[in-house]
C-alpha positions as CSV (number, residue, x, y, z in Angstrom):
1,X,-15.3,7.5,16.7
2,X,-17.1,5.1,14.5
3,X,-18.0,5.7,10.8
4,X,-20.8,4.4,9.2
5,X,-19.8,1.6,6.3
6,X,-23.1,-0.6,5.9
7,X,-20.7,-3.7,4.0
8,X,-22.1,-7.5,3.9
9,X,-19.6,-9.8,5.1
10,X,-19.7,-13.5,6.6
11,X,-18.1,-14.6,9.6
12,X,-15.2,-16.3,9.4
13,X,-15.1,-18.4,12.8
14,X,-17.9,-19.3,15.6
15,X,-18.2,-15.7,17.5
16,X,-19.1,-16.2,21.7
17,X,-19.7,-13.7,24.2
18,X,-21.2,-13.4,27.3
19,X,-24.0,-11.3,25.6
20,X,-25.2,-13.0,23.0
21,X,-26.1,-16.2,21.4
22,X,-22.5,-17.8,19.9
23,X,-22.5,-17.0,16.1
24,X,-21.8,-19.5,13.6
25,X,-18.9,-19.4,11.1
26,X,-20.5,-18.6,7.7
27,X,-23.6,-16.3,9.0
28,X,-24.6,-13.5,7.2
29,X,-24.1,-10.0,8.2
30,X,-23.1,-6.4,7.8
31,X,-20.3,-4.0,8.9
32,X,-22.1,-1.3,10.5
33,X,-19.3,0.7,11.3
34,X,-15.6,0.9,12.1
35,X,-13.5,2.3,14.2
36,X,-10.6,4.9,13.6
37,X,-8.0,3.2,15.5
38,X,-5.1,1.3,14.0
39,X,-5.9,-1.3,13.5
40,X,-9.3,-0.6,12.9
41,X,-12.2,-2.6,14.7
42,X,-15.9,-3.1,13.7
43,X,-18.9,-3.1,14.6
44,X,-21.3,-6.0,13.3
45,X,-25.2,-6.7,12.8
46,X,-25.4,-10.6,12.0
47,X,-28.5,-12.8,11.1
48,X,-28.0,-16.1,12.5
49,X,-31.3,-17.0,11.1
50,X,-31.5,-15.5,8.1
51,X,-32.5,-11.8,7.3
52,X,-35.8,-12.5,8.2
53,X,-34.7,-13.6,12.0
54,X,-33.6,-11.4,15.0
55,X,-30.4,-9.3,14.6
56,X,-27.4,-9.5,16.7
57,X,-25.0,-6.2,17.2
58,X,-21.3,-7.1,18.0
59,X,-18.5,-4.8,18.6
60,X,-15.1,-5.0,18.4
61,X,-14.3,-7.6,16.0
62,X,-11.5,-7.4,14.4
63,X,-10.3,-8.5,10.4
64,X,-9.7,-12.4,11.9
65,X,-13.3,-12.5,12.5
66,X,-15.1,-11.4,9.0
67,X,-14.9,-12.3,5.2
68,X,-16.3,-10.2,2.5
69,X,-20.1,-12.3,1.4
C-alpha cells in the first residue's frame, strides 16, 4: 500500500527504463508516495524540463536513486 508523502527531491544518478525517457542525475522532482515494505520503495513524478515541462511517474526507486532538493 502506498502512502501519500508529496517531498521534493533530486535524482541522484541517470534513471532508464523501458517506459520512459532516461532521467538525468540532478532533475527535479517529488516523492509521491512510498511503499510499506522494508525497505521502503517510492514512487516519483520528475520534471526533466523544468516544472513547466511534461511529468514523468516512476515507481519503485529505491533510497540509491533520490536526494533530498
Amino acid at each position: 500500500m502506498m502512502s501519500r508523502a508529496y517531498l521534493p527531491i533530486r535524482a541522484t544518478h541517470e534513471i532508464r527504463t523501458t517506459d520512459h525517457p532516461p532521467i538525468r542525475a540532478g532533475t527535479p522532482g517529488e516523492i509521491i508516495g512510498v511503499s510499506g515494505d522494508i525497505p521502503p520503495s517510492y514512487c516519483v513524478t520528475f520534471w526533466p524540463d523544468g516544472r513547466d515541462g511534461a511529468a514523468v511517474t516512476n515507481n519503485h526507486l529505491t533510497r540509491i536513486d533520490l536526494k533530498e532538493a
